[in-house]
Wavefront OBJ file of the C-alpha trace (Angstrom):
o trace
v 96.302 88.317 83.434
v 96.506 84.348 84.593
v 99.937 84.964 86.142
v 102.799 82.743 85.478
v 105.698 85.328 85.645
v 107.625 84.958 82.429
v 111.229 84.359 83.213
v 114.399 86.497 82.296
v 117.356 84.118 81.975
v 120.852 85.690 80.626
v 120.514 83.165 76.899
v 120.584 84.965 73.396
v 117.671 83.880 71.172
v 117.877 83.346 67.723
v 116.889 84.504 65.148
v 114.869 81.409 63.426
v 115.657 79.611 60.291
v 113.796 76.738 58.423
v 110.570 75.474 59.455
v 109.888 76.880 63.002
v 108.127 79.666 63.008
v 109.590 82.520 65.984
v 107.274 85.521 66.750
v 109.404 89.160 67.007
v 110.706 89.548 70.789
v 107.675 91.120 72.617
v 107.652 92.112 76.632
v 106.908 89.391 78.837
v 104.125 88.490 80.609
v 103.330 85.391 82.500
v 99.714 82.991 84.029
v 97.920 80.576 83.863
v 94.683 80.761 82.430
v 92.287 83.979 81.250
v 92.140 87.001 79.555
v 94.857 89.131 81.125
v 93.006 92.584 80.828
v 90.394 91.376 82.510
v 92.283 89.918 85.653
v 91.929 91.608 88.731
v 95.470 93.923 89.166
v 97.324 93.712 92.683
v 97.598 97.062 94.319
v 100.953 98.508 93.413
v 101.016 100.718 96.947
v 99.058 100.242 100.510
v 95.648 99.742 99.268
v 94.192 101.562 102.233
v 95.329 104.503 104.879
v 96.682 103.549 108.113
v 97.490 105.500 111.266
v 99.802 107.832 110.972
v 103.071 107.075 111.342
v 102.587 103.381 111.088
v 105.647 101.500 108.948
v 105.460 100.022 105.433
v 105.873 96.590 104.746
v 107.347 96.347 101.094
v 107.286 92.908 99.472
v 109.110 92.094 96.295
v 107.192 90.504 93.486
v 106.590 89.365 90.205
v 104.795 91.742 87.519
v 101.845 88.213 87.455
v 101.266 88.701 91.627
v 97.480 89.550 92.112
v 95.609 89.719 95.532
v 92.359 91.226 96.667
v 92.468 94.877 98.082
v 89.804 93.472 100.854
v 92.373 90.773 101.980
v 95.667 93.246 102.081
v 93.302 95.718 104.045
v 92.515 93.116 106.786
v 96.414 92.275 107.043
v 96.755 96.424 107.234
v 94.699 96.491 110.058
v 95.902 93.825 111.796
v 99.547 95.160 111.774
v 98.757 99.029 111.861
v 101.137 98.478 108.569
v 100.947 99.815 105.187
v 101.561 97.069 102.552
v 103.781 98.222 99.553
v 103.880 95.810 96.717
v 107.383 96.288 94.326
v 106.860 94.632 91.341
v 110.055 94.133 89.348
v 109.522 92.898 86.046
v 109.480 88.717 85.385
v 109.802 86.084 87.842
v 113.502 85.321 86.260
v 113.912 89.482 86.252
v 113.041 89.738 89.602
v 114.643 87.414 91.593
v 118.059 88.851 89.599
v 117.111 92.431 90.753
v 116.885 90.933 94.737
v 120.406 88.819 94.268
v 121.704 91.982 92.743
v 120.718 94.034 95.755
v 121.146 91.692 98.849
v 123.510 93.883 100.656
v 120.681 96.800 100.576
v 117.591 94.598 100.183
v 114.656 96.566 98.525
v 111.965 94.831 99.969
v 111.539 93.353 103.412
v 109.623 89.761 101.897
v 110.284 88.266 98.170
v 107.133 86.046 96.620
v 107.815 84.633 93.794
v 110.556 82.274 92.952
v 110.026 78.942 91.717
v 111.413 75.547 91.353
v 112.870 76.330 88.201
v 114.792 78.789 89.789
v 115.072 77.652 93.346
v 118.378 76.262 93.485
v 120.035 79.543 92.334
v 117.572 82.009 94.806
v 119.149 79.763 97.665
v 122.920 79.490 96.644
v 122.347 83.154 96.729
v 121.777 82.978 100.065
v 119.066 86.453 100.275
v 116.813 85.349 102.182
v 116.793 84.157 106.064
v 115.164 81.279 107.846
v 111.955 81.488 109.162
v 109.608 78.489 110.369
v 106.346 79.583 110.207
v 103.728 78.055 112.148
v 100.757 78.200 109.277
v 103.816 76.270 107.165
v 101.922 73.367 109.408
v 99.197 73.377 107.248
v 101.111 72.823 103.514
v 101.900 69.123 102.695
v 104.782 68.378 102.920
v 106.090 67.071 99.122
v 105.603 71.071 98.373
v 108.326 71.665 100.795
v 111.201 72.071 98.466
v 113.679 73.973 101.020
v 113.785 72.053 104.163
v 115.947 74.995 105.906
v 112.662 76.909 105.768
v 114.347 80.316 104.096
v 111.404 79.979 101.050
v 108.009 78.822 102.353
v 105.842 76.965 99.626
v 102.555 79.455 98.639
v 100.933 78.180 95.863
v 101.884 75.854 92.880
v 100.159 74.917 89.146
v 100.695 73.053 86.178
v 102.238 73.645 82.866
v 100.621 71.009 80.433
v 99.335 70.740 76.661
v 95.717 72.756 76.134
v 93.716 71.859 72.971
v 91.044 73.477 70.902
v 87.602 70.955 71.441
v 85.903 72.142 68.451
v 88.808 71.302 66.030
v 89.410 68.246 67.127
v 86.004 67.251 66.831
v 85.465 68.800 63.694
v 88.572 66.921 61.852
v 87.883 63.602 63.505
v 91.487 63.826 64.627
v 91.856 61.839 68.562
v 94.256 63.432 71.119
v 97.780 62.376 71.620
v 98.094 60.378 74.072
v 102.174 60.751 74.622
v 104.504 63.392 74.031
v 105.496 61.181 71.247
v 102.699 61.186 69.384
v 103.362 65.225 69.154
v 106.362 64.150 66.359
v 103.713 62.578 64.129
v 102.264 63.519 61.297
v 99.036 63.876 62.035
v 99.822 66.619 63.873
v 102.478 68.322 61.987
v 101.975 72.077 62.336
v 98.920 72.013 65.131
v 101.331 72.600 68.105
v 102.344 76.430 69.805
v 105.061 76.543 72.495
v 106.905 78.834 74.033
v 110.415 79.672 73.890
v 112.027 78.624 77.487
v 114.693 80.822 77.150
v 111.953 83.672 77.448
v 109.005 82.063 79.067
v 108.072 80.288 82.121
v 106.090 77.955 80.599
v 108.026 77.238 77.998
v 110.754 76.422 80.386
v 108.506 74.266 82.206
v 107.362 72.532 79.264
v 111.579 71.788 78.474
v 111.835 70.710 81.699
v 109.010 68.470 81.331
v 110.794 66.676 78.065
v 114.189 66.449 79.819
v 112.422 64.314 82.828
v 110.443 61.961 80.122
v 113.133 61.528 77.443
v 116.242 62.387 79.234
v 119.877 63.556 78.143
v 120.936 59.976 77.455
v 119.878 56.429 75.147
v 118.861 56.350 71.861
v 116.080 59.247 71.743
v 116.750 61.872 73.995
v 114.874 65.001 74.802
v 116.785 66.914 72.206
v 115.630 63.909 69.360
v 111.992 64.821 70.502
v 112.868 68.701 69.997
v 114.621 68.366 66.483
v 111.451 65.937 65.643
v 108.945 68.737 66.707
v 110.989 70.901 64.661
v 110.683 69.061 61.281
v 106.670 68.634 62.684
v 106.652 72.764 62.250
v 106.063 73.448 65.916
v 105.543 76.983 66.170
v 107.580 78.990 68.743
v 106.508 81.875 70.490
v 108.578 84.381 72.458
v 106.149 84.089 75.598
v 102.757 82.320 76.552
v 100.400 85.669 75.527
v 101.408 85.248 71.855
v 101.309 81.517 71.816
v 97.747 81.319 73.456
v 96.257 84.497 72.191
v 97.978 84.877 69.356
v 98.669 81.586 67.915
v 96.147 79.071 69.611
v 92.569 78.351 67.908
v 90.693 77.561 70.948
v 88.441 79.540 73.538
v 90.133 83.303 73.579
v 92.807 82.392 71.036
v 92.678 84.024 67.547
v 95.452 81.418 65.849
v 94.845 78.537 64.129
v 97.094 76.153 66.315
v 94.857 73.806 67.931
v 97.295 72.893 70.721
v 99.512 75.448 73.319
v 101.438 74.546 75.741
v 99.471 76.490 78.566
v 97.784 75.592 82.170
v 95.754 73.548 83.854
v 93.344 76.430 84.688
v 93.577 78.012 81.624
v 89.974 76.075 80.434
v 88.472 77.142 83.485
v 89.551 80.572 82.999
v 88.347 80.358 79.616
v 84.846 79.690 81.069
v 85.077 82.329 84.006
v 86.227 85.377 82.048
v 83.464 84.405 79.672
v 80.229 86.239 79.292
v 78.083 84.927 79.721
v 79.767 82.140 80.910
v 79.352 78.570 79.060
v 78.300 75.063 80.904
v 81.572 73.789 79.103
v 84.887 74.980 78.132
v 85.614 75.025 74.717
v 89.281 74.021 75.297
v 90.741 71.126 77.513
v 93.578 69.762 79.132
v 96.051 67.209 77.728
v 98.089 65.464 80.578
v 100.382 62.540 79.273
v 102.070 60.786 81.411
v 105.488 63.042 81.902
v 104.414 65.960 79.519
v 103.201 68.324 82.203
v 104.885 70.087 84.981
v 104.286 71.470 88.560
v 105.295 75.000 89.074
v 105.541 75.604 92.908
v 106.268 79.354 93.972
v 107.741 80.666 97.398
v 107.910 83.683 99.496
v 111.281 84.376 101.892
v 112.325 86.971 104.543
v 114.602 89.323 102.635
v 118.268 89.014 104.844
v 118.567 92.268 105.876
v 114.849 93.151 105.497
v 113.841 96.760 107.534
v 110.772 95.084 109.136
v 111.899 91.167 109.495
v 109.167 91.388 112.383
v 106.335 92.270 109.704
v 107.578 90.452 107.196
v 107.480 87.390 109.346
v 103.937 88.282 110.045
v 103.304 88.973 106.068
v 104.498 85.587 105.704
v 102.105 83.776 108.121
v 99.024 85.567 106.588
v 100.035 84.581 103.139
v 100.146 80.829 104.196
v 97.327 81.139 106.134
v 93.459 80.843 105.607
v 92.346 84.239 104.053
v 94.880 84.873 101.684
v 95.076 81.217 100.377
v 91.606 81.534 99.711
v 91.913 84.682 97.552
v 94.581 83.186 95.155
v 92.533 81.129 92.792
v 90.658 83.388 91.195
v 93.732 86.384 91.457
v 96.347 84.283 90.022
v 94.731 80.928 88.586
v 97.205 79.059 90.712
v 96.494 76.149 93.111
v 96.809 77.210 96.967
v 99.657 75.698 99.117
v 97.958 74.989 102.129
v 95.843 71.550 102.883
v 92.365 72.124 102.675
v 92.057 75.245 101.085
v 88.861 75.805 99.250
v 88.438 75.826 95.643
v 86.405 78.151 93.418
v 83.718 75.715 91.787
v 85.054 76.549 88.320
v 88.148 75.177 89.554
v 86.660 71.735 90.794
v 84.293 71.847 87.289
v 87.039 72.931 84.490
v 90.324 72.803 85.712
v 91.875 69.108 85.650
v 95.147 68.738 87.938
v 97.478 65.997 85.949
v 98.128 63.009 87.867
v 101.822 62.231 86.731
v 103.681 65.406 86.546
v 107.433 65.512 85.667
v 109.980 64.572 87.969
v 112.961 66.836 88.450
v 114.076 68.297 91.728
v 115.820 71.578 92.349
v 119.045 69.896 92.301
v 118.344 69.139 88.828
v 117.015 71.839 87.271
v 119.814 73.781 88.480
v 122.152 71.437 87.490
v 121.233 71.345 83.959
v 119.200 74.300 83.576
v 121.624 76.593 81.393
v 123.070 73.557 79.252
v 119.423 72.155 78.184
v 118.657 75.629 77.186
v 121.742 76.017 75.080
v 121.276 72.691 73.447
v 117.726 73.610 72.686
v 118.156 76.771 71.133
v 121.461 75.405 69.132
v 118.489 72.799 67.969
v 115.443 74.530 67.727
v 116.049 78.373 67.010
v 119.066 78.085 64.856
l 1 2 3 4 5 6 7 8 9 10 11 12 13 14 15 16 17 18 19 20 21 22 23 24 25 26 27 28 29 30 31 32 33 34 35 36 37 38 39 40 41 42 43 44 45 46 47 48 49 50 51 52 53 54 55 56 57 58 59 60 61 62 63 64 65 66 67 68 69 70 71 72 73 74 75 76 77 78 79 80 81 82 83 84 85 86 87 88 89 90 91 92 93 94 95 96 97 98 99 100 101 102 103 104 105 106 107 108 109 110 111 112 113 114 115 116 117 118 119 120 121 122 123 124 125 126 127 128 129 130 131 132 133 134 135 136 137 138 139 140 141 142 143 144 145 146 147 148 149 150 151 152 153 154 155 156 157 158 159 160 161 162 163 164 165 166 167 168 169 170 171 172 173 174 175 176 177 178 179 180 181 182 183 184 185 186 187 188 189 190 191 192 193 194 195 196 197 198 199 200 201 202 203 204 205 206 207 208 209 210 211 212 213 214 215 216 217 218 219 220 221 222 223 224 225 226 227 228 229 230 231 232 233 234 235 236 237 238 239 240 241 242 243 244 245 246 247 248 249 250 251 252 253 254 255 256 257 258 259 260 261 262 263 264 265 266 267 268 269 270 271 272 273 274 275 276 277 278 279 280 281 282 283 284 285 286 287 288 289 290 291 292 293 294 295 296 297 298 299 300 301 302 303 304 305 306 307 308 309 310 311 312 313 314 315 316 317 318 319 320 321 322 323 324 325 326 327 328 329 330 331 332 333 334 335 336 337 338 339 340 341 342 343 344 345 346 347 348 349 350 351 352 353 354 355 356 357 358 359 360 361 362 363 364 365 366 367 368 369 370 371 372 373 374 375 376 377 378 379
Protein backbone atom coordinates (compact mmCIF):
# COMPACT_ATOMS: atom_id res chain seq x y z
CA UNK A 1 0.00 0.00 0.00
CA UNK A 2 1.41 3.88 -0.27
CA UNK A 3 0.94 4.33 3.49
CA UNK A 4 -0.78 7.27 4.90
CA UNK A 5 -2.42 5.64 8.03
CA UNK A 6 -6.09 6.48 7.84
CA UNK A 7 -7.15 8.12 11.03
CA UNK A 8 -9.80 6.97 13.70
CA UNK A 9 -11.24 10.10 15.32
CA UNK A 10 -14.35 9.58 17.89
CA UNK A 11 -17.04 11.80 15.03
CA UNK A 12 -20.31 10.02 13.74
CA UNK A 13 -20.61 10.15 9.93
CA UNK A 14 -23.60 10.64 8.18
CA UNK A 15 -25.46 9.18 6.35
CA UNK A 16 -25.52 11.52 3.00
CA UNK A 17 -28.36 13.39 1.56
CA UNK A 18 -28.65 15.55 -1.67
CA UNK A 19 -25.99 15.85 -4.10
CA UNK A 20 -22.80 14.39 -2.46
CA UNK A 21 -22.27 11.22 -3.16
CA UNK A 22 -20.83 8.98 0.31
CA UNK A 23 -19.41 5.46 -0.40
CA UNK A 24 -20.73 2.60 2.42
CA UNK A 25 -18.19 2.70 5.53
CA UNK A 26 -15.32 0.36 4.42
CA UNK A 27 -12.00 -0.50 6.73
CA UNK A 28 -9.38 1.94 6.55
CA UNK A 29 -6.36 2.04 4.97
CA UNK A 30 -3.94 4.82 4.49
CA UNK A 31 -0.50 6.10 1.70
CA UNK A 32 0.57 7.89 -0.48
CA UNK A 33 0.94 6.73 -3.81
CA UNK A 34 0.71 2.93 -5.53
CA UNK A 35 -1.07 -0.04 -5.74
CA UNK A 36 -1.36 -1.25 -2.16
CA UNK A 37 -1.14 -5.10 -2.92
CA UNK A 38 1.77 -4.66 -4.50
CA UNK A 39 3.70 -2.64 -1.71
CA UNK A 40 6.29 -4.29 0.03
CA UNK A 41 4.59 -5.47 3.74
CA UNK A 42 6.70 -4.64 7.02
CA UNK A 43 7.53 -7.73 8.96
CA UNK A 44 4.88 -8.16 11.61
CA UNK A 45 7.59 -10.17 14.06
CA UNK A 46 11.68 -10.19 14.18
CA UNK A 47 12.39 -10.74 10.63
CA UNK A 48 15.42 -12.83 11.44
CA UNK A 49 16.73 -15.25 14.51
CA UNK A 50 18.95 -13.86 17.03
CA UNK A 51 20.99 -15.42 19.83
CA UNK A 52 19.27 -16.99 22.17
CA UNK A 53 18.05 -15.30 24.83
CA UNK A 54 18.56 -11.92 23.34
CA UNK A 55 15.44 -9.28 24.24
CA UNK A 56 12.72 -8.00 21.89
CA UNK A 57 12.37 -4.62 20.97
CA UNK A 58 8.54 -4.05 20.23
CA UNK A 59 7.63 -0.81 18.44
CA UNK A 60 4.10 0.42 18.08
CA UNK A 61 2.87 1.31 14.64
CA UNK A 62 0.51 2.15 12.16
CA UNK A 63 -1.20 -0.71 9.93
CA UNK A 64 0.68 1.81 6.57
CA UNK A 65 4.48 1.27 8.38
CA UNK A 66 6.68 -0.63 5.77
CA UNK A 67 10.52 -1.25 6.05
CA UNK A 68 12.92 -3.61 4.38
CA UNK A 69 13.60 -7.03 6.15
CA UNK A 70 17.49 -6.40 5.04
CA UNK A 71 17.52 -3.04 7.02
CA UNK A 72 15.63 -4.45 10.40
CA UNK A 73 18.18 -7.45 10.13
CA UNK A 74 21.26 -5.13 10.23
CA UNK A 75 19.63 -3.18 13.32
CA UNK A 76 19.09 -7.05 14.78
CA UNK A 77 22.52 -7.64 14.58
CA UNK A 78 23.76 -4.70 15.76
CA UNK A 79 21.74 -4.92 19.07
CA UNK A 80 21.70 -8.85 19.48
CA UNK A 81 17.77 -7.71 19.58
CA UNK A 82 14.79 -9.12 18.02
CA UNK A 83 12.59 -6.38 16.45
CA UNK A 84 8.76 -6.91 17.01
CA UNK A 85 6.60 -4.64 15.00
CA UNK A 86 2.74 -4.14 16.74
CA UNK A 87 0.66 -2.78 14.34
CA UNK A 88 -2.58 -1.43 15.79
CA UNK A 89 -4.98 -0.48 13.33
CA UNK A 90 -4.98 3.49 11.86
CA UNK A 91 -2.69 6.16 12.71
CA UNK A 92 -5.80 7.93 14.71
CA UNK A 93 -6.55 4.07 16.12
CA UNK A 94 -3.29 3.65 17.21
CA UNK A 95 -2.08 6.39 18.94
CA UNK A 96 -5.68 5.96 21.07
CA UNK A 97 -4.69 2.29 21.82
CA UNK A 98 -0.97 3.75 23.31
CA UNK A 99 -2.86 6.78 25.39
CA UNK A 100 -5.23 4.10 26.48
CA UNK A 101 -2.42 1.92 27.77
CA UNK A 102 0.32 4.36 29.11
CA UNK A 103 0.39 3.00 32.54
CA UNK A 104 1.36 -0.62 30.95
CA UNK A 105 2.86 0.58 27.65
CA UNK A 106 2.65 -2.19 24.92
CA UNK A 107 5.46 -1.28 23.02
CA UNK A 108 8.81 0.09 24.06
CA UNK A 109 8.95 2.93 20.78
CA UNK A 110 5.62 4.47 19.00
CA UNK A 111 6.16 5.64 15.05
CA UNK A 112 3.58 7.12 13.78
CA UNK A 113 1.80 10.15 14.97
CA UNK A 114 1.44 13.15 13.03
CA UNK A 115 0.88 16.80 13.09
CA UNK A 116 -2.65 16.39 12.85
CA UNK A 117 -2.57 14.64 15.88
CA UNK A 118 0.48 15.89 17.65
CA UNK A 119 -0.88 18.19 20.05
CA UNK A 120 -3.12 15.50 21.67
CA UNK A 121 -0.09 12.49 21.58
CA UNK A 122 1.86 15.16 23.76
CA UNK A 123 -0.87 16.49 26.23
CA UNK A 124 -0.99 12.83 26.76
CA UNK A 125 2.18 12.91 27.98
CA UNK A 126 3.26 8.80 26.78
CA UNK A 127 6.17 9.25 25.64
CA UNK A 128 9.65 10.48 27.32
CA UNK A 129 12.37 12.80 26.16
CA UNK A 130 15.07 11.70 24.28
CA UNK A 131 17.67 13.92 22.21
CA UNK A 132 19.02 11.92 19.75
CA UNK A 133 22.19 12.67 18.22
CA UNK A 134 21.21 11.60 14.35
CA UNK A 135 18.12 14.28 15.25
CA UNK A 136 21.37 16.56 14.11
CA UNK A 137 20.88 15.71 10.77
CA UNK A 138 16.80 16.70 10.26
CA UNK A 139 16.18 20.45 9.51
CA UNK A 140 15.03 22.01 11.79
CA UNK A 141 11.30 23.55 10.55
CA UNK A 142 10.38 19.56 10.81
CA UNK A 143 11.01 19.84 14.44
CA UNK A 144 7.53 20.23 15.68
CA UNK A 145 8.22 19.19 19.52
CA UNK A 146 11.11 21.14 20.73
CA UNK A 147 11.14 18.99 24.16
CA UNK A 148 12.41 16.20 21.91
CA UNK A 149 9.69 13.39 23.31
CA UNK A 150 8.60 12.79 19.24
CA UNK A 151 11.57 12.94 16.85
CA UNK A 152 10.56 14.02 13.19
CA UNK A 153 11.04 10.66 10.64
CA UNK A 154 9.64 11.34 7.56
CA UNK A 155 6.91 13.77 6.18
CA UNK A 156 4.70 14.08 2.60
CA UNK A 157 2.14 15.94 1.02
CA UNK A 158 -1.55 15.75 0.72
CA UNK A 159 -2.47 17.74 -2.54
CA UNK A 160 -5.02 17.53 -5.61
CA UNK A 161 -3.93 14.54 -8.31
CA UNK A 162 -5.51 14.74 -11.81
CA UNK A 163 -6.16 12.37 -14.63
CA UNK A 164 -3.65 13.79 -17.82
CA UNK A 165 -5.51 12.09 -20.44
CA UNK A 166 -8.93 13.68 -19.54
CA UNK A 167 -7.89 16.80 -19.28
CA UNK A 168 -6.31 16.76 -22.47
CA UNK A 169 -8.93 15.04 -24.12
CA UNK A 170 -11.81 17.70 -23.03
CA UNK A 171 -9.62 20.71 -23.61
CA UNK A 172 -10.49 21.57 -20.03
CA UNK A 173 -7.05 23.68 -18.21
CA UNK A 174 -6.27 22.91 -14.52
CA UNK A 175 -7.47 24.96 -11.66
CA UNK A 176 -5.27 27.02 -10.66
CA UNK A 177 -6.89 27.86 -6.95
CA UNK A 178 -8.90 26.00 -4.67
CA UNK A 179 -11.50 28.33 -5.87
CA UNK A 180 -11.69 27.47 -9.12
CA UNK A 181 -12.75 23.79 -7.64
CA UNK A 182 -16.50 25.63 -6.92
CA UNK A 183 -16.88 26.31 -10.64
CA UNK A 184 -18.70 24.92 -13.04
CA UNK A 185 -16.50 23.66 -15.20
CA UNK A 186 -15.67 21.31 -12.89
CA UNK A 187 -18.84 20.40 -11.26
CA UNK A 188 -18.78 16.67 -10.51
CA UNK A 189 -14.85 15.91 -11.57
CA UNK A 190 -13.59 16.12 -7.92
CA UNK A 191 -13.14 12.80 -5.21
CA UNK A 192 -12.21 13.54 -1.58
CA UNK A 193 -12.12 11.92 1.32
CA UNK A 194 -14.11 12.14 4.32
CA UNK A 195 -11.70 13.70 7.22
CA UNK A 196 -13.61 12.36 9.80
CA UNK A 197 -12.35 8.84 8.46
CA UNK A 198 -9.28 9.57 6.47
CA UNK A 199 -5.97 11.07 6.83
CA UNK A 200 -5.97 12.69 3.82
CA UNK A 201 -9.08 13.87 3.86
CA UNK A 202 -8.29 15.50 7.11
CA UNK A 203 -5.33 16.96 5.66
CA UNK A 204 -7.05 18.21 2.75
CA UNK A 205 -9.74 20.13 5.59
CA UNK A 206 -6.97 21.31 7.18
CA UNK A 207 -5.57 22.63 4.10
CA UNK A 208 -9.03 24.78 3.40
CA UNK A 209 -9.20 26.03 7.02
CA UNK A 210 -5.46 27.63 6.58
CA UNK A 211 -6.48 29.24 2.95
CA UNK A 212 -10.06 30.37 3.65
CA UNK A 213 -10.20 30.49 7.33
CA UNK A 214 -13.10 30.41 10.04
CA UNK A 215 -13.75 34.12 9.61
CA UNK A 216 -14.74 37.15 6.63
CA UNK A 217 -17.03 36.85 4.08
CA UNK A 218 -16.12 33.27 2.51
CA UNK A 219 -14.87 31.01 4.91
CA UNK A 220 -13.64 27.49 4.61
CA UNK A 221 -17.07 26.15 5.32
CA UNK A 222 -18.54 28.62 2.13
CA UNK A 223 -15.86 26.72 -0.01
CA UNK A 224 -17.24 23.25 1.45
CA UNK A 225 -21.08 24.00 0.98
CA UNK A 226 -19.89 25.38 -2.67
CA UNK A 227 -18.09 22.00 -3.44
CA UNK A 228 -21.15 20.47 -2.26
CA UNK A 229 -23.65 22.06 -4.74
CA UNK A 230 -20.38 21.34 -7.40
CA UNK A 231 -21.28 17.37 -6.56
CA UNK A 232 -17.94 16.63 -4.97
CA UNK A 233 -17.92 13.11 -4.34
CA UNK A 234 -17.00 11.84 -0.82
CA UNK A 235 -15.35 8.81 -0.04
CA UNK A 236 -15.03 7.07 3.31
CA UNK A 237 -11.08 6.71 2.88
CA UNK A 238 -8.34 7.45 0.15
CA UNK A 239 -8.47 3.53 -1.43
CA UNK A 240 -12.07 4.14 -2.62
CA UNK A 241 -11.56 7.68 -3.69
CA UNK A 242 -8.35 6.87 -5.80
CA UNK A 243 -9.10 3.37 -6.84
CA UNK A 244 -12.44 3.44 -6.80
CA UNK A 245 -13.59 6.75 -7.84
CA UNK A 246 -10.55 8.46 -9.68
CA UNK A 247 -10.12 8.07 -13.66
CA UNK A 248 -6.48 8.36 -13.83
CA UNK A 249 -3.39 5.87 -13.81
CA UNK A 250 -4.69 2.77 -11.43
CA UNK A 251 -8.09 4.35 -10.80
CA UNK A 252 -11.22 2.67 -12.28
CA UNK A 253 -13.72 5.93 -11.58
CA UNK A 254 -14.52 8.47 -13.71
CA UNK A 255 -13.46 11.45 -11.37
CA UNK A 256 -10.65 13.09 -12.97
CA UNK A 257 -9.37 14.73 -9.78
CA UNK A 258 -8.59 13.00 -5.96
CA UNK A 259 -7.36 14.48 -3.38
CA UNK A 260 -4.21 12.12 -3.01
CA UNK A 261 -0.17 12.57 -2.76
CA UNK A 262 2.56 13.98 -4.08
CA UNK A 263 4.10 10.54 -4.86
CA UNK A 264 1.16 9.02 -5.84
CA UNK A 265 2.20 9.80 -9.90
CA UNK A 266 5.42 8.42 -9.27
CA UNK A 267 4.02 5.44 -7.75
CA UNK A 268 1.75 5.21 -10.54
CA UNK A 269 4.83 4.87 -12.81
CA UNK A 270 6.89 2.48 -10.42
CA UNK A 271 4.24 -0.15 -9.70
CA UNK A 272 3.72 -0.08 -13.43
CA UNK A 273 4.77 -2.78 -15.79
CA UNK A 274 6.38 -2.14 -17.66
CA UNK A 275 6.92 1.05 -16.40
CA UNK A 276 6.01 4.29 -18.62
CA UNK A 277 8.57 7.39 -19.44
CA UNK A 278 5.56 9.51 -18.04
CA UNK A 279 2.91 9.31 -15.52
CA UNK A 280 -0.38 9.40 -16.69
CA UNK A 281 -1.59 11.44 -13.66
CA UNK A 282 -0.04 14.69 -12.08
CA UNK A 283 0.10 16.85 -9.28
CA UNK A 284 -2.01 19.98 -8.65
CA UNK A 285 -0.36 22.31 -5.98
CA UNK A 286 -2.24 25.74 -5.54
CA UNK A 287 -1.03 27.96 -3.52
CA UNK A 288 -2.61 26.81 0.11
CA UNK A 289 -4.50 23.65 -1.24
CA UNK A 290 -1.90 21.10 -0.22
CA UNK A 291 -0.60 19.97 3.05
CA UNK A 292 2.59 18.56 4.77
CA UNK A 293 2.06 15.49 6.78
CA UNK A 294 5.14 15.07 9.12
CA UNK A 295 5.20 11.72 11.24
CA UNK A 296 7.22 10.98 14.55
CA UNK A 297 8.54 8.19 16.56
CA UNK A 298 8.81 8.57 20.73
CA UNK A 299 10.22 6.45 23.62
CA UNK A 300 7.14 4.82 25.11
CA UNK A 301 7.24 6.23 29.16
CA UNK A 302 7.55 3.23 30.78
CA UNK A 303 8.97 1.30 27.79
CA UNK A 304 10.75 -2.40 28.96
CA UNK A 305 13.87 -1.65 26.84
CA UNK A 306 14.13 2.43 26.93
CA UNK A 307 17.94 1.50 26.25
CA UNK A 308 16.95 -0.23 22.79
CA UNK A 309 14.41 1.81 22.03
CA UNK A 310 16.70 4.76 22.26
CA UNK A 311 18.96 2.89 19.97
CA UNK A 312 15.78 1.95 17.58
CA UNK A 313 15.31 5.53 17.48
CA UNK A 314 18.82 6.63 16.30
CA UNK A 315 18.81 3.98 13.47
CA UNK A 316 15.48 5.13 12.25
CA UNK A 317 16.82 8.78 11.91
CA UNK A 318 19.85 7.71 10.69
CA UNK A 319 21.37 6.86 7.19
CA UNK A 320 20.16 3.25 6.36
CA UNK A 321 16.78 3.32 7.37
CA UNK A 322 16.04 6.85 5.90
CA UNK A 323 17.17 5.52 2.81
CA UNK A 324 14.75 2.54 2.77
CA UNK A 325 11.56 4.69 3.32
CA UNK A 326 10.83 6.01 -0.11
CA UNK A 327 10.11 3.26 -1.88
CA UNK A 328 8.40 1.30 1.55
CA UNK A 329 6.14 4.03 2.39
CA UNK A 330 6.16 6.74 -0.55
CA UNK A 331 6.98 9.29 2.08
CA UNK A 332 9.77 11.93 1.98
CA UNK A 333 12.78 11.10 4.51
CA UNK A 334 13.39 13.42 7.55
CA UNK A 335 16.91 13.68 7.54
CA UNK A 336 19.06 16.38 5.30
CA UNK A 337 20.55 14.81 2.51
CA UNK A 338 18.94 11.70 2.25
CA UNK A 339 18.89 10.19 -1.16
CA UNK A 340 16.01 9.96 -3.36
CA UNK A 341 14.82 7.09 -5.56
CA UNK A 342 15.09 8.60 -9.23
CA UNK A 343 11.35 8.11 -9.72
CA UNK A 344 11.03 10.35 -6.91
CA UNK A 345 13.29 13.24 -8.38
CA UNK A 346 11.46 12.36 -12.09
CA UNK A 347 7.55 12.05 -11.02
CA UNK A 348 6.96 13.16 -7.74
CA UNK A 349 6.62 17.14 -7.47
CA UNK A 350 6.99 18.50 -3.72
CA UNK A 351 4.47 21.75 -3.56
CA UNK A 352 6.18 24.85 -2.82
CA UNK A 353 3.46 26.64 -0.59
CA UNK A 354 1.96 24.14 1.65
CA UNK A 355 -0.69 25.10 4.29
CA UNK A 356 0.13 26.80 7.31
CA UNK A 357 -1.25 25.51 10.58
CA UNK A 358 0.81 24.51 13.56
CA UNK A 359 0.04 21.90 16.16
CA UNK A 360 -1.39 24.44 18.33
CA UNK A 361 -3.92 24.88 15.76
CA UNK A 362 -4.94 21.87 14.58
CA UNK A 363 -5.56 20.86 17.99
CA UNK A 364 -7.27 23.75 18.78
CA UNK A 365 -9.82 23.49 16.18
CA UNK A 366 -9.51 20.06 15.09
CA UNK A 367 -12.89 18.52 16.54
CA UNK A 368 -15.05 21.79 15.82
CA UNK A 369 -13.96 22.05 11.93
CA UNK A 370 -14.88 18.48 11.70
CA UNK A 371 -18.28 18.95 13.22
CA UNK A 372 -19.01 21.96 11.13
CA UNK A 373 -18.01 20.03 8.08
CA UNK A 374 -19.96 17.10 8.46
CA UNK A 375 -23.15 19.31 9.76
CA UNK A 376 -22.32 20.91 6.06
CA UNK A 377 -21.23 18.37 3.90
CA UNK A 378 -22.64 14.85 5.03
CA UNK A 379 -25.96 15.95 6.30
Amino acid sequence: MYRKSILTIGLLVFLLAGCVTVTPASTPTAVPAAPTATALPAPTVGPMPTAAGARTLTVMTHDSFSVSEAVVAKFQEQCNCQVQFLKSGDAGLALNKAILSKNNPLADVFYGVDNSFLGRALAADIFEPYDSPAAAGIPADLKLDLGNRLLPVDYGYVTLNYDKKYFADNGIPLPQSLSDLTKPAYKGLLAVENPATSSPGLSFLLATVAAFGEQGDYTYMDFWRDLRTNDVYVADGWEDAYYGQFSGGSGQGDHPLVVSYATSPAAEVYFADPQPAESPTGNIAPPGGSFQQIEFAGLLRGAKNPDLARQWLDFMLGDEFQADIPLQMWVYPARAGAPLPEVFTQHAQAPSEPAQLSPEQIDAGRDAWLKAWTDAVLR
